[in-house]
N, C-alpha and C positions, 0 to 999 in steps of 0.2 A: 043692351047697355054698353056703352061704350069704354074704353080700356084707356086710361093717360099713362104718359109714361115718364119719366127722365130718364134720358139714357147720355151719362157721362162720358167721355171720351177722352182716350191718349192719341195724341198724336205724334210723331218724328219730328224733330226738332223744325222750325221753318214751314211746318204744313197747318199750322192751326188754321190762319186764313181762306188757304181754298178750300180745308174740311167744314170749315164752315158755311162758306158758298154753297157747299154741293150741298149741307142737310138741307139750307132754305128752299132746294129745286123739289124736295120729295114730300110725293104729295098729302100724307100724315103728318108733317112737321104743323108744331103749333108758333115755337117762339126756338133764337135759336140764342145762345150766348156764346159769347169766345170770356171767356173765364184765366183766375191764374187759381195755382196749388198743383194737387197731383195730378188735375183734370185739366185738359185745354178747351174744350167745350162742350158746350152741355144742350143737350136739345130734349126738347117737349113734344112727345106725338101723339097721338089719340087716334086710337086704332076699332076697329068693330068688335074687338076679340081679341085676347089673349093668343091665340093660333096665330092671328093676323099679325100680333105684336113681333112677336119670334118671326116668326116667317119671312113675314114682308120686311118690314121700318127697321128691324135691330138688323138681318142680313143686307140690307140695302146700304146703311151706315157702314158696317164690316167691312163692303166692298170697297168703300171708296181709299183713291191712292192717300197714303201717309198717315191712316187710322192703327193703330199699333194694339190698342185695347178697347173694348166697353164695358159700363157696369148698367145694367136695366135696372131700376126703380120703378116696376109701376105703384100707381098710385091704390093707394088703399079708404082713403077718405078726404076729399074735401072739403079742408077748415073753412075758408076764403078765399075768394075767387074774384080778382078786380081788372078793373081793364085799365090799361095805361097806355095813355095819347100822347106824343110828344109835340 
């Protein structure tokens, strides 16, 4: 069964952009948003596993330059699930 996750993100002032860049190159990311409030973006990954989740996807995000914080949300039940085409 597979693991979704949101995993929020601070970044330093001027980095929301290329932290954004960087989550859409990894290869767990599902969707990625650049956001406003306490969060500058916010990414969607789907992982094989919980282990996988921590491990891989939330230390891979950690790494990248001008990341200051994350909050992980995985998912616990999906209400609704649609797809959107632009």
């Amino acid at each position: 069964m597979n693991v979704r996750a949101f995993i929020l993100i601070q970044t330093e002032i001027g980095f929301s952009d290329s932290v954004a860049k960087q989550c859409q190159e990894l290869p767990d990311t599902i969707s990625v948003d650049q956001v406003t409030g306490p969060y500058d973006v916010i990414v969607v990954v789907e992982c094989s596993s919980i282990e996988e989740l921590g491990s891989k996807a939330v230390t891979q995000i950690q790494l990248i330059q001008g990341v200051t914080r994350t909050l992980t949300c995985p998912s616990v039940h999906l209400v609704k699930n649609s797809i959107i085409t632009e």
